[in-house]
ROVO-619559 format. One record per atom (N, C-alpha, C): x, y, z; residue in one letter. Coordinates in steps of 0.2 Angstrom, whole numbers, plus 5000, padded with zeros to 4 digits. Example, Ala and Ser with C-alpha at 12.3 -4.5 7.8 and 13.67 -1.06 7.14 Angstrom:
2
506649725039A506249785039A506649845039A506449895035S506849955036S506450005039S
***
This chain:
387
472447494640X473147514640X473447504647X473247444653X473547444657X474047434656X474647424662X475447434664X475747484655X475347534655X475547554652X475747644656X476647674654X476747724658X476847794655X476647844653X476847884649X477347954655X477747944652X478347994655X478448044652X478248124653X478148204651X478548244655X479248224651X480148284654X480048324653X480648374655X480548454653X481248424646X481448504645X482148494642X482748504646X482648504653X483348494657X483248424658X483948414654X484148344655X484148294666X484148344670X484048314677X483248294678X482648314674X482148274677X482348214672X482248194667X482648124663X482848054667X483748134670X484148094676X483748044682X483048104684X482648074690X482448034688X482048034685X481347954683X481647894681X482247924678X482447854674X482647804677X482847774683X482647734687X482047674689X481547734691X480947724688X480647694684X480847724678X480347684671X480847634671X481147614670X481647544671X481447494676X481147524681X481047454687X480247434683X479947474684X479247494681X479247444674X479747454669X479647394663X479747334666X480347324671X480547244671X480047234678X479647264679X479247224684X478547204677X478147254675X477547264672X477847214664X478347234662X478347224653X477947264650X477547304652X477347344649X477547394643X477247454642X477447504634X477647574641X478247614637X478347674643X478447734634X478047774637X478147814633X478647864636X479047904633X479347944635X479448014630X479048074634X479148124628X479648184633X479748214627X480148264629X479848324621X479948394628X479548464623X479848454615X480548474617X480748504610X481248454606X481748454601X482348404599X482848434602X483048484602X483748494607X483348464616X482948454617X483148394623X483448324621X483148304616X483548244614X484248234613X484448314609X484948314607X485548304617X485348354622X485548334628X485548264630X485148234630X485248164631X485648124629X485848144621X486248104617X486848124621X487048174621X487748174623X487848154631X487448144635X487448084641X487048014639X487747984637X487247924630X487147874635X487547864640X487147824647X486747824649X486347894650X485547894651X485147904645X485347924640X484747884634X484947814632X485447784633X485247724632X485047684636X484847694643X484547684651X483647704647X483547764645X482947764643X482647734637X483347724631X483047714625X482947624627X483147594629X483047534631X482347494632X482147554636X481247504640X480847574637X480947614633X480347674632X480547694625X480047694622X479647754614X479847834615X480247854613X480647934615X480247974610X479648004612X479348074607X479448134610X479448184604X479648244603X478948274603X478648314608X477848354610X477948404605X478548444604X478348504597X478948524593X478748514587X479548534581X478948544576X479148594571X479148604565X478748674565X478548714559X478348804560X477448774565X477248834565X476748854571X476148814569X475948804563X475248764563X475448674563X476048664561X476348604562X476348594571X476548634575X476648644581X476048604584X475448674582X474848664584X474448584586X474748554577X474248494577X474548454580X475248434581X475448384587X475248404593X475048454595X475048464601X474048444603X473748464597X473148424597X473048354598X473548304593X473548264590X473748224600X474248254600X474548234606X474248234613X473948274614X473348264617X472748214618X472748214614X472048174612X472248084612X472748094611X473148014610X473248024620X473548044622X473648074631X472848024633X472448094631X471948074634X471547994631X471747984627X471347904625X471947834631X472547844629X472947804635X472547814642X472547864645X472147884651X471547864651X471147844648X470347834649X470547764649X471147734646X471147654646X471647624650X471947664655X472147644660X472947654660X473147704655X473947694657X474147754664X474647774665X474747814670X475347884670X475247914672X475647964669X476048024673X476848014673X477148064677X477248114673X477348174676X477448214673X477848274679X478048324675X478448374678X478148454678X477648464678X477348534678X476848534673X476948514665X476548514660X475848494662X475748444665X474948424666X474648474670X474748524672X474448584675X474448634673X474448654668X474548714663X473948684657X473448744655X472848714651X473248714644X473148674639X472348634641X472448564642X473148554644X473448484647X473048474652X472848514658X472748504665X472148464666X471448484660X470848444659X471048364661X471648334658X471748284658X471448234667X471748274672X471748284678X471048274679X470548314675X469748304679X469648234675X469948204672X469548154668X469648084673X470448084673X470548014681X471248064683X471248084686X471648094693X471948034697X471847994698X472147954702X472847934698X472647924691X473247894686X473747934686X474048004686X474148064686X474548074692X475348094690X475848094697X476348164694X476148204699X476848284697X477348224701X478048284696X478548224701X479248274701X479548314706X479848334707X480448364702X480648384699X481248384696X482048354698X482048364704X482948344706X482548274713X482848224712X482948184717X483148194723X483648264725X483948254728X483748334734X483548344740X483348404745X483848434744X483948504743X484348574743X483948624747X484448674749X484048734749X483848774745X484148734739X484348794732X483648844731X483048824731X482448854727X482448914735X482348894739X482248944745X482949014745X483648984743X484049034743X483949064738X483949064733X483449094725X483049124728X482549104731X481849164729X482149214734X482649214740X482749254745X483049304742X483649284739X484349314736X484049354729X483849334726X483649354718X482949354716X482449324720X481949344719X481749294714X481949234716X481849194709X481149144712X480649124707X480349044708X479749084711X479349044716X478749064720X479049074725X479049154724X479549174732X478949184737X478449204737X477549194742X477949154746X477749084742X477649034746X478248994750X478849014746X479548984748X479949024753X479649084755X479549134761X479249134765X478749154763X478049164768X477649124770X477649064765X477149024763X476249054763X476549094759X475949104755X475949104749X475149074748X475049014743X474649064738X474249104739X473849154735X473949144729X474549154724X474749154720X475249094714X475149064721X475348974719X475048934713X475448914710X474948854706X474848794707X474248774710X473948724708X474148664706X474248614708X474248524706X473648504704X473548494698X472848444698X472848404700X473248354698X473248284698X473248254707X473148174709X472948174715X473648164718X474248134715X474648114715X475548154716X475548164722X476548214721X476848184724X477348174720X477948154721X478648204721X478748204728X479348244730X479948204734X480448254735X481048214738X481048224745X480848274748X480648284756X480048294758X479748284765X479148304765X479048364769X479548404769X479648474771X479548514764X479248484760X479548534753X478848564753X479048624752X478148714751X477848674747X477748634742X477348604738X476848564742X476848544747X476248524751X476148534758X476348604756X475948634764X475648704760X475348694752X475048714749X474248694750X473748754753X473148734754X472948694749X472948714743X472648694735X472848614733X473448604738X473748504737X473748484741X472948514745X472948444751X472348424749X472648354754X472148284750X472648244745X473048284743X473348224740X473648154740X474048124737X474348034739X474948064739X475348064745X475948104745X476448034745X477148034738X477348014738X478248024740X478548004744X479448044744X479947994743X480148014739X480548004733X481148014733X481747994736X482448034737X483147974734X483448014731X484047964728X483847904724X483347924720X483347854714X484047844710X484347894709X485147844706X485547834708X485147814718X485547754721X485247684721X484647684720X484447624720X484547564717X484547514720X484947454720X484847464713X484347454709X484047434699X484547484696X484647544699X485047584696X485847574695X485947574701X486747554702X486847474699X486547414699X486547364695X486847374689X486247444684X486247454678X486847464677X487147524682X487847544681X488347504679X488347464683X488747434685X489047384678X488347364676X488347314670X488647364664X488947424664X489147484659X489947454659X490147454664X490847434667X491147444662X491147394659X491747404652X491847464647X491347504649X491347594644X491947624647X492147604654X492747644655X493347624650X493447594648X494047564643X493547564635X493347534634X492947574628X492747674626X492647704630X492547754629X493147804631X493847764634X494347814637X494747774636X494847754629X495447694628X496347704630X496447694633X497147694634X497147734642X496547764645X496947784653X496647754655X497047784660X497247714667X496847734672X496347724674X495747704679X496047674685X496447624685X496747604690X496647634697X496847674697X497147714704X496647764707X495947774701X495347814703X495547894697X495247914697X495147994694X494848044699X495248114697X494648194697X494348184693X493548214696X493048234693X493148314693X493148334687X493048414687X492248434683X491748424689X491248464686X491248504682X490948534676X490648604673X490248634674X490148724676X489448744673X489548784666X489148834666X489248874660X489648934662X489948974657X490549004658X489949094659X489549094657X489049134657X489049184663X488849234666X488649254672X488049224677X488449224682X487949184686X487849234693X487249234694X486949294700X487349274706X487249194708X487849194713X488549224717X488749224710X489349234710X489749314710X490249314712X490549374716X490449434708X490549434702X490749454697X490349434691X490249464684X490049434677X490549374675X491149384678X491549324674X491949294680X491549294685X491849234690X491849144689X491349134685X491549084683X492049064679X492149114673X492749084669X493349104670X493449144677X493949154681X494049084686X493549054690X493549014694X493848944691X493548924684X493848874680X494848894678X494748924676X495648964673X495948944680X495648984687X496048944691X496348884693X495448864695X495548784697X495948734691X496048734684X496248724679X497148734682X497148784683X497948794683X498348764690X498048754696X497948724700X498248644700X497548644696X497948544693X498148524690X498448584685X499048574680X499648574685X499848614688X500248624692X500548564698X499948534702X499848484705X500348414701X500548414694X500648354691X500248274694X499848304694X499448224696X499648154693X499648104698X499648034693X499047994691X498748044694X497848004693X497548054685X497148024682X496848044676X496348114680X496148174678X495748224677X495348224672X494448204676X494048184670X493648264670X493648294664X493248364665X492448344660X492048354666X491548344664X490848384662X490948394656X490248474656X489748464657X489348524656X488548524659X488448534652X487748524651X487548534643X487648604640X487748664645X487648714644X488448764643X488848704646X489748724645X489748744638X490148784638X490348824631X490948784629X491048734626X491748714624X492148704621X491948784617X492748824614X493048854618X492748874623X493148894631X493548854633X493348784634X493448734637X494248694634X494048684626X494548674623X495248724621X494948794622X495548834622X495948834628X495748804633X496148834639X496448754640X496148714639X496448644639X497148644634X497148684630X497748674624X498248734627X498148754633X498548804636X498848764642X498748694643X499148664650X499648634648X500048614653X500648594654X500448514651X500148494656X499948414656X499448394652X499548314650X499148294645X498648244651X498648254655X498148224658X497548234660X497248284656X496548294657X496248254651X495548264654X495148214646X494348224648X494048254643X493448254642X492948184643X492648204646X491948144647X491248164651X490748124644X490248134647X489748054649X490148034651X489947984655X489547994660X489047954664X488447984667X488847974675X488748034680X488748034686X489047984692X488347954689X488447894695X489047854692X489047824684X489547794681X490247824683X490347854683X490947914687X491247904695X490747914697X490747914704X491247844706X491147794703X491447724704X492047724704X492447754699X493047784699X493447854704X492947884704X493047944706X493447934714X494147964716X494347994721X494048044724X494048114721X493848174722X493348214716X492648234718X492148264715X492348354713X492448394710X492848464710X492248514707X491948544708X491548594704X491748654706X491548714704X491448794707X490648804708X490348764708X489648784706X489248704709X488748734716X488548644716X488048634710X488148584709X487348554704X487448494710X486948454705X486448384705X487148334706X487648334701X487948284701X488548264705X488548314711X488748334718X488648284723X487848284723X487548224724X487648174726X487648164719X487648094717X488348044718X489048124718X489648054720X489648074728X489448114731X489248114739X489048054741X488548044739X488147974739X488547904738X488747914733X489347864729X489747854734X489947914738X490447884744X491147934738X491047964737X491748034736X491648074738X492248094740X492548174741X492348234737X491848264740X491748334736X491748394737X492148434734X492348514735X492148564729X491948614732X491648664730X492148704733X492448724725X493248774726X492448854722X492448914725X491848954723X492149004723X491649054722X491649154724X491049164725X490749154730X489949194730X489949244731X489649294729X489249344732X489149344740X489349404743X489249424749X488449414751X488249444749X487149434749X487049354748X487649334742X487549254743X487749204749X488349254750X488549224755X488249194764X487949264764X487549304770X486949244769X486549234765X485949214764X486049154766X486749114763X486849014765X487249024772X487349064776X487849044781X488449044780X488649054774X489249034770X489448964770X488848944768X489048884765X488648864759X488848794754X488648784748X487748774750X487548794742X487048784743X486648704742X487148674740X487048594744X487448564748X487448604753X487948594760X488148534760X487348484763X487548434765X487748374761X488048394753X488248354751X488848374748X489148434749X489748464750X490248444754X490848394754X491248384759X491748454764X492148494758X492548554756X492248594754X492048654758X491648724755X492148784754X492448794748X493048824749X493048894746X492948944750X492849014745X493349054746X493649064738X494049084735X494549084738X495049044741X495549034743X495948964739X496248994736X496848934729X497148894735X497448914739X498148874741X497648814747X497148814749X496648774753X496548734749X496148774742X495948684736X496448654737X497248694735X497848654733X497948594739X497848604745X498048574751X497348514751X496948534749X496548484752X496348454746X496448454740X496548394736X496848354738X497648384741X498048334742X497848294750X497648324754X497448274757X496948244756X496448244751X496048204750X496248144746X496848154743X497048124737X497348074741X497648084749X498248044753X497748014757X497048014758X496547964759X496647894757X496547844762X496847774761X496247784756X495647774754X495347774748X494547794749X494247794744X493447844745X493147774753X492647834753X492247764757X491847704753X491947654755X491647604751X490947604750X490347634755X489747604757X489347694754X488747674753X488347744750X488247764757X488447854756X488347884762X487647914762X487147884759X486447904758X486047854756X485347864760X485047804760X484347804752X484247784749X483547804744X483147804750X482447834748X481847834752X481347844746X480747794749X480447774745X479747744748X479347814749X478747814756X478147764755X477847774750X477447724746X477447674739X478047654739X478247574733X478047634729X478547694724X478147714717X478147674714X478547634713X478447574707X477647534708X477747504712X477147464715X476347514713X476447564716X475847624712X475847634705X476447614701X476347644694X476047584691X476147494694X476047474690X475547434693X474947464697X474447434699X473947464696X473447414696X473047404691X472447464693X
***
């Protein structure tokens, strides 16, 4: 089974985001088989609605489902599934994974060849986020992302980690040293990536028939309308949207507002408050990030995520209009938790977003050139597809 690669997601759609880069250079270098599993069918079902990246994946990979149907049915794929894992492995395929290969009775996999075997980060991209989490809430492997103590730390079997900084707690983990340390940063910048995009071009007018792109768009990020420990209150977020929402109603924009959800937006929220604006310029899209970014004037969120990022990178303007939490606050400096990819850190003052949309809007235009570079320590590709 050489140049063969088996890929083990979670069901959040951002490891997917990461690799897929990856297995795509990986097929068109090898020609090879990529398998690509995901745990449950609602991951698939996320992927589906960012159809850019399953069709990025469905393209060069076999998409299987690790467990669906009642408990004994469960049981025997997950035998079945194994044993199929470990036959690929003893005949030479290779295998990323996101946490599962270290969890028994996956982890055995690891004493059998270890070298083929790579953990791989979840987010391409360095934040503070996991450090201000264990600080603030007590969230994650707080020992070790504090103290750096490792006592209670889990373990990597495999020989092989792939992370986005080489400052990350995961290898200054007594238990991962000796590893092949791999750094891995902004794979949907890379050239293959940005290529693929590019070649989509035409979805802007197929998938948004009749606006006009011309002139560029707002991105208005989404999180969930849910409670978030960050945040100042149980219902700051769904106050945070109401606002920024009425804000750009207000603005009469000539440029299109594209509002783009997270998997986890609630969008009967989303569509009751839209049927309360003024303006008919808003419009739903789940078109993928970096696809976005190429349009995009201005990036808008209340909440950083990943896809912040990515139009950072892309060369846009991005504002984080928020309400943190004072303990939240206290903890960042008062600043986002993806700072450095945050242009505008704006907490809770309306008439500031107002102002600085429009300056940003009155910008001769985004910057042309990626404000971020890929880093890519030892050729992953080149290692997934050596013999």
């Amino acid at each position: 089974m050489k140049n063969t690669l088996v890929v083990i997601s979670k069901n959040k759609t951002i490891t997917a985001d990461t690799v897929a880069p990856i297995i795509r250079e990986f097929k068109e270098k090898t020609g090879g088989k990529v398998y690509f599993y995901v745990p449950h069918r609602h991951a698939i079902d996320f992927l589906k609605e960012n159809f850019i990246l399953y069709d990025a994946i469905c393209e060069v990979s076999d998409i299987r489902v690790i467990s669906y149907g009642g408990k004994f049915k469960r049981k025997f794929i997950y035998i079945s599934t194994l044993l199929y894992w470990l036959f690929l492995l003893v005949n030479g395929a290779k295998f990323i994974h996101f946490g599962m290969l270290d969890i028994w009775p996956f982890n055995f996999l690891s004493f059998i060849k270890s070298n083929n075997i790579y953990y791989m980060q979840n987010d391409t991209f360095s934040t503070s986020i996991e450090k201000v989490e264990a600080l603030v809430f007590g969230m994650g492997d707080t020992k070790a992302l504090l103290y750096e103590d490792f006592s209670t730390s889990r373990r990597i079997y495999c020989k092989n980690i792939i992370v986005s900084d080489s400052n990350n707690y995961i290898l200054k983990n007594p238990k991962n040293k000796g590893k092949n340390i791999f750094i891995l940063r902004g794979t949907r910048i890379r050239k293959s990536w940005l290529e693929f995009i590019d070649n989509k071009y035409s979805l802007f007018n197929n998938y948004h028939n009749g606006v006009d792109f011309s002139r560029g768009v707002i991105v208005y990020a989404l999180t969930t309308f849910a409670s978030l420990e960050a945040l100042r209150n149980k219902n700051t977020t769904k106050q945070l949207f109401l606002e920024t929402m009425h804000i750009l109603d207000n603005m009469k924009l000539d440029i299109p507002v594209i509002i783009k959800p997270h998997p986890v937006t609630q969008m009967d929220e989303v569509n009751n408050i839209l049927d309360k604006m003024e303006s008919n310029n808003f419009y739903i899209s789940y078109l993928h990030p970096t696809f976005l970014s190429l349009k995009a004037k201005i990036w808008l969120c209340n909440v950083y995520s990943t896809t912040c990022a990515d139009a950072y990178c892309m060369g846009v303007t991005t504002i984080e209009y928020t309400d943190y939490s004072d303990t939240c606050l206290q903890a960042l400096s008062g600043k986002s938790f993806g700072d450095q990819y945050i242009d505008h850190f704006i907490q809770n003052d309306s008439d500031l977003l107002n102002s600085t949309i429009i300056k940003s809007m009155n910008k001769d235009d985004k910057i042309k050139n990626l404000r971020c570079t890929p880093i890519d320590s030892n050729d992953i590709v080149g290692a997934l597809s050596s013999i």
